[in-house]
C-alpha positions as CSV (number, residue, x, y, z in Angstrom):
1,X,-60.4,22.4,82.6
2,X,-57.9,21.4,80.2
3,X,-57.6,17.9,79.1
4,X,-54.7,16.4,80.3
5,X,-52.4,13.8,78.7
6,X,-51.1,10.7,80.6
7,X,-49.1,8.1,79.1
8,X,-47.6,5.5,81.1
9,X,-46.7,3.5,78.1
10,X,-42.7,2.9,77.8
11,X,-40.6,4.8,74.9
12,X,-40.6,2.6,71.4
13,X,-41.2,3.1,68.0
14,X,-44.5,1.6,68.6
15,X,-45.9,4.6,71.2
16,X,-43.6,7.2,68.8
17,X,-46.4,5.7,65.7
18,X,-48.8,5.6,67.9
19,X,-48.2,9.6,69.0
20,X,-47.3,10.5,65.1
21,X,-49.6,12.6,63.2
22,X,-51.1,11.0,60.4
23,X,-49.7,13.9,58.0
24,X,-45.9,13.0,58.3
25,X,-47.1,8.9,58.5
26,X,-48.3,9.5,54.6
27,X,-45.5,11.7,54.1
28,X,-42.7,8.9,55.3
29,X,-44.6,6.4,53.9
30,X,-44.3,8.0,50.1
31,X,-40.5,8.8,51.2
32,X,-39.9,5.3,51.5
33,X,-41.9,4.4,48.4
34,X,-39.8,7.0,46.5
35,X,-36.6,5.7,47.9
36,X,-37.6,1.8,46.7
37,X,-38.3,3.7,43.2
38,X,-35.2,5.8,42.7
39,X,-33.3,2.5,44.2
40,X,-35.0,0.2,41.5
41,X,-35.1,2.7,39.3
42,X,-30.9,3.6,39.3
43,X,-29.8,-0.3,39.4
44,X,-32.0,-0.6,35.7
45,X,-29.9,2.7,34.5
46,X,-26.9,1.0,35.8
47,X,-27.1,-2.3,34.6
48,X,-28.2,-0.2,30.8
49,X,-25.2,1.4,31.2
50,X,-22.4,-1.8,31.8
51,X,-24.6,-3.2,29.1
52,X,-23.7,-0.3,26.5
53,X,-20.4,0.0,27.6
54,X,-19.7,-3.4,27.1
55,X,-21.3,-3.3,23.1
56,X,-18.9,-0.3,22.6
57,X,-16.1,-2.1,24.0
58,X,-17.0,-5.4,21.7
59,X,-17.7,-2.6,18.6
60,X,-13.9,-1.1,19.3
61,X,-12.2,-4.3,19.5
62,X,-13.9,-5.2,16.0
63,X,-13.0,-2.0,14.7
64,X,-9.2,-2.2,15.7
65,X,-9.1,-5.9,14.6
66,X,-10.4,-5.3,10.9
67,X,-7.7,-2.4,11.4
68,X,-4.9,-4.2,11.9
69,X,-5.8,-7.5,9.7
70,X,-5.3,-6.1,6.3
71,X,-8.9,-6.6,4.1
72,X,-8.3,-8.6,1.3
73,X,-8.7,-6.6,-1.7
74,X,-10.9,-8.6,-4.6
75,X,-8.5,-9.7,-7.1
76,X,-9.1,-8.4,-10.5
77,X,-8.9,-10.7,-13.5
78,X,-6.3,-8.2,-16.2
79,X,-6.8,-9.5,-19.4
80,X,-3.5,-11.3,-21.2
81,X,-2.9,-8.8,-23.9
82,X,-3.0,-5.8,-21.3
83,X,-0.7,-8.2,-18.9
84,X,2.1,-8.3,-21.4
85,X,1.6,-4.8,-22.8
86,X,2.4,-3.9,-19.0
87,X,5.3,-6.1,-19.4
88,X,7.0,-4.9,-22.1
89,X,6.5,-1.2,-20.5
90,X,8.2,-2.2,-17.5
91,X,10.9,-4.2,-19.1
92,X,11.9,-0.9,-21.4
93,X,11.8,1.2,-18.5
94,X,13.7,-0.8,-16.5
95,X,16.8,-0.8,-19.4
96,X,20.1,0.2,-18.4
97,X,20.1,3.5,-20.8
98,X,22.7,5.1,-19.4
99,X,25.2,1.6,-19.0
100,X,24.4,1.3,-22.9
101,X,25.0,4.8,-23.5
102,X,28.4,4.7,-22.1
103,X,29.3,1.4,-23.4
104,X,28.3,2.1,-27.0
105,X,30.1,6.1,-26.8
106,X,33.5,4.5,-24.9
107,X,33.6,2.0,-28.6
108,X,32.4,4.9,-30.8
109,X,35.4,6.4,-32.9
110,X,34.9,9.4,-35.8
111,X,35.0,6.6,-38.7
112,X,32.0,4.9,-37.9
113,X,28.0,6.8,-37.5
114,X,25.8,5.5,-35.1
115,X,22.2,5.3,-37.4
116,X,20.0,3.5,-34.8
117,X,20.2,1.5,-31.3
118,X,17.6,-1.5,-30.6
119,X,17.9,-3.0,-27.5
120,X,15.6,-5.9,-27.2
121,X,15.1,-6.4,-23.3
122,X,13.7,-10.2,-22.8
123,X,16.9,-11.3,-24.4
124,X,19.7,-8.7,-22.9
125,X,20.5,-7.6,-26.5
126,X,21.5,-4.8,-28.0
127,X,21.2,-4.2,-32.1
128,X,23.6,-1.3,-33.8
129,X,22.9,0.1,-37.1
130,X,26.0,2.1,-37.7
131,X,28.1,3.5,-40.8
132,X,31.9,3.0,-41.5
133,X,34.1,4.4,-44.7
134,X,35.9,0.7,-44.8
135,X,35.6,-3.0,-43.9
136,X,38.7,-2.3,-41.6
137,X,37.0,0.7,-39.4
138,X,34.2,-1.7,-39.4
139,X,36.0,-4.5,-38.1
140,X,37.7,-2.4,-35.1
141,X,34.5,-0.7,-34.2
142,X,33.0,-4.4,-33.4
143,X,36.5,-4.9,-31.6
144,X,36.2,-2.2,-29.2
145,X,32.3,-3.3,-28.4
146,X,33.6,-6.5,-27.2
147,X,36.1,-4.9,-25.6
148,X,33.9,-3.3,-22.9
149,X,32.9,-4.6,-19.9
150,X,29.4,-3.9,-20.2
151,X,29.3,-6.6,-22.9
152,X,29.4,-9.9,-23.3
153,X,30.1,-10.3,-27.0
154,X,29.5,-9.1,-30.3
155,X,28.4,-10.5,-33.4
156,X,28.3,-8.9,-36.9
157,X,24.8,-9.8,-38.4
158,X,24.4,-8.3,-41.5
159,X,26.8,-5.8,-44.1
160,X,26.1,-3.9,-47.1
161,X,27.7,-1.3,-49.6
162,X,25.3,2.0,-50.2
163,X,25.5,2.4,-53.9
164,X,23.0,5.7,-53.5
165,X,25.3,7.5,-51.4
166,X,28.7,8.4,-53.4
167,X,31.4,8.0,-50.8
168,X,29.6,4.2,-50.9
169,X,29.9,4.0,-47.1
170,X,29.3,0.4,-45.9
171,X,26.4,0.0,-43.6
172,X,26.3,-2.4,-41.0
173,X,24.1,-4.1,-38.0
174,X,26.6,-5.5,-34.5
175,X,24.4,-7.3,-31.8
176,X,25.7,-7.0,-28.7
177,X,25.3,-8.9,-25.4
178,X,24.9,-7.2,-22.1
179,X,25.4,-8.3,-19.0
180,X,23.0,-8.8,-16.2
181,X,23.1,-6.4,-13.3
């Protein structure tokens, strides 16, 4: 005869564990243990992750703040001869050549030879050495730089005859004040 199964017991979960083979009870059992893992296992990963995202997010914030603050550059000790050598560089470049030029050419007539121009920048100066055949093309070249607008004034500083050349002309040094721009 065949053995016969009678259960009077009411439907549960207690009567479906009771009826369950032991096979699946292991296999649910590490099913649920794995799920408790992965669970555990994916809040550590998450919290990693917030934690890296918020050391990149405090790195980038550094990184745009030394951006736009400017660094301080270390300030370099130049020594006082170089510091006025600079000086005097920038002070003859920054000249007003070509306000000079056309200053000193509008006063320039045939009688009198331009030898040399010194401007002398600190002081807004201007030495001509020029030549003239008289005292009286002499005296009206120095008329006609003080005549210009560029200049302030003119001032005869020094006059002599050339005995060496034979015409004897009569060399002569004007300083002439500009005026600031």
């Amino acid at each position: 005869m065949k053995p016969m199964q009678i259960d009077f017991a009411p439907r549960g979960w207690r009567r479906a564990l009771y009826r369950m083979h032991p096979a699946a009870l292991v296999a649910g059992m590490a099913g649920a243990a794995l799920l408790v893992a992965g669970t555990v296992l994916g809040v550590q990963a998450s919290q990693q992750q917030a934690a890296r995202d918020a050391a990149l997010r405090a790195q980038e914030r550094k990184q745009a703040a030394a951006v736009r603050a400017p660094q301080r550059q270390p300030e370099v000790a130049i020594p006082e001869a170089q510091a006025i050598a600079v000086n005097a560089a920038v002070l003859q470049l920054n000249l007003p050549w070509r306000q000079l030029q056309d200053a000193v050419a509008a006063a320039s007539s045939p009688a009198v030879a331009l030898l040399a121009l010194d401007p002398d920048p600190r002081k807004q100066t201007l030495k001509i050495t020029a030549e003239a055949k008289n005292a009286d093309d002499m005296v009206g070249y120095i008329e006609q730089l003080k005549q210009q607008e560029f200049f302030s004034g003119a001032a005869l500083l020094r006059h002599e005859i050339n005995d060496q050349d034979p015409n004897r002309p009569l060399r002569f040094q004007v300083e002439v004040q500009w005026r600031a721009r």
